[in-house]
Structure formats: C-alpha cells, structure tokens
C-alpha positions as CSV (number, residue, x, y, z in Angstrom):
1,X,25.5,43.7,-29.1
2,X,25.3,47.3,-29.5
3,X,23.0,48.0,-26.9
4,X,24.8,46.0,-24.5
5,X,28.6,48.0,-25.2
6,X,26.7,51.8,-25.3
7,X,24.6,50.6,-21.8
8,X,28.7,49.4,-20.5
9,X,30.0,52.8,-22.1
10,X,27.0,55.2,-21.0
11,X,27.9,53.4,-17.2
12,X,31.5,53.7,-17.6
13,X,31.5,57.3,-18.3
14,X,28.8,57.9,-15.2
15,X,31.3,56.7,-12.9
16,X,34.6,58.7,-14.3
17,X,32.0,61.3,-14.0
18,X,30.6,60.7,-10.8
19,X,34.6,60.0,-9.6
20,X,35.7,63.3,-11.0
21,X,33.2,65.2,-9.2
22,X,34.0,63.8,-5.9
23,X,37.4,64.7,-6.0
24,X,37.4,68.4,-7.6
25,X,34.1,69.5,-6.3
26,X,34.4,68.6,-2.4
27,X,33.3,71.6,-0.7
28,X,31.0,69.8,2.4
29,X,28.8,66.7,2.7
30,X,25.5,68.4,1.7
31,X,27.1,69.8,-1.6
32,X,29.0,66.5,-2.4
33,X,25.6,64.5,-2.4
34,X,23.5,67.1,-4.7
35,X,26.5,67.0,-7.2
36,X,26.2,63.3,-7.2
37,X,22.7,63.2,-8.0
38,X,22.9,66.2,-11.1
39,X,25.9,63.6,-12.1
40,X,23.8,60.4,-11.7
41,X,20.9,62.4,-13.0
42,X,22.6,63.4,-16.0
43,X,23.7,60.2,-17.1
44,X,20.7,58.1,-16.6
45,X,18.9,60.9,-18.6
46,X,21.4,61.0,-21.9
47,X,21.5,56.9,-21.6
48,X,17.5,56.7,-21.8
49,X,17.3,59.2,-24.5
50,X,19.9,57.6,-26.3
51,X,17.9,53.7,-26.0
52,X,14.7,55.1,-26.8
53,X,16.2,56.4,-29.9
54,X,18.2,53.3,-30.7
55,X,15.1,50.8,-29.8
56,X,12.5,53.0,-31.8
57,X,14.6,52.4,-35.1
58,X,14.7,49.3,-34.9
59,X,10.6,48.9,-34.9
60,X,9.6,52.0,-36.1
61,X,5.4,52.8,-35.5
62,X,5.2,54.7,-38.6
63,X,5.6,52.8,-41.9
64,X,5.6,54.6,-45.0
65,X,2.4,53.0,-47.9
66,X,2.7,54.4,-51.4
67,X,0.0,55.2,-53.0
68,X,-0.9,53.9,-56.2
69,X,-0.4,56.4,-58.6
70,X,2.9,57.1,-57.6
C-alpha cells in the first residue's frame, strides 16, 4: 500500500511540476521541451532512488550472524 500512494504522490508532484514549468518558464519551443525533460528527468530519478531504497529494506542482502562467543 505504501508503494502504490508514494508511486501516485512522486507522479502527482511530477505533473504540478512539469505544469509549473510550462507556465512560468515559457521563453520558446526549444527551451520549453529541455525544461520538460530536466523536470521529467528529475522526478523519475528521486522516485527510483526512493523505491530502490524502500524495496531493499524490505529484503535486505546483508543479514547480520552472531558469533558464538558473543
């Protein structure tokens, strides 16, 4: 359930984003497109660092062994 509602979040903010930028930043068709990608860019990047986070708690690679005279 969490996944799902940060992925819907992490999207909604992409388009307020992505919305925000083409109405302050419109200075020509060329410009307007490579602001859309960094915006686009941006968000994928901050979602994907966030799941790989958030899925590699869940089944973490290393697990901790005790040693015996401890």
């Amino acid at each position: 359930m969490g996944f799902l509602v940060t992925t819907l979040i992490f999207v909604v903010v992409g388009i307020i984003a992505s919305l925000c930028t083409r109405i302050c930043r419109n200075r020509g068709p060329s410009t307007n497109l490579f602001h859309q990608t960094l915006v686009i860019t941006a968000t994928v990047c901050c979602w994907m660092m966030w799941a790989i986070v958030y899925l590699a708690q869940m089944n973490p690679l290393i697990v901790p062994i005790l040693s015996e005279g401890e």
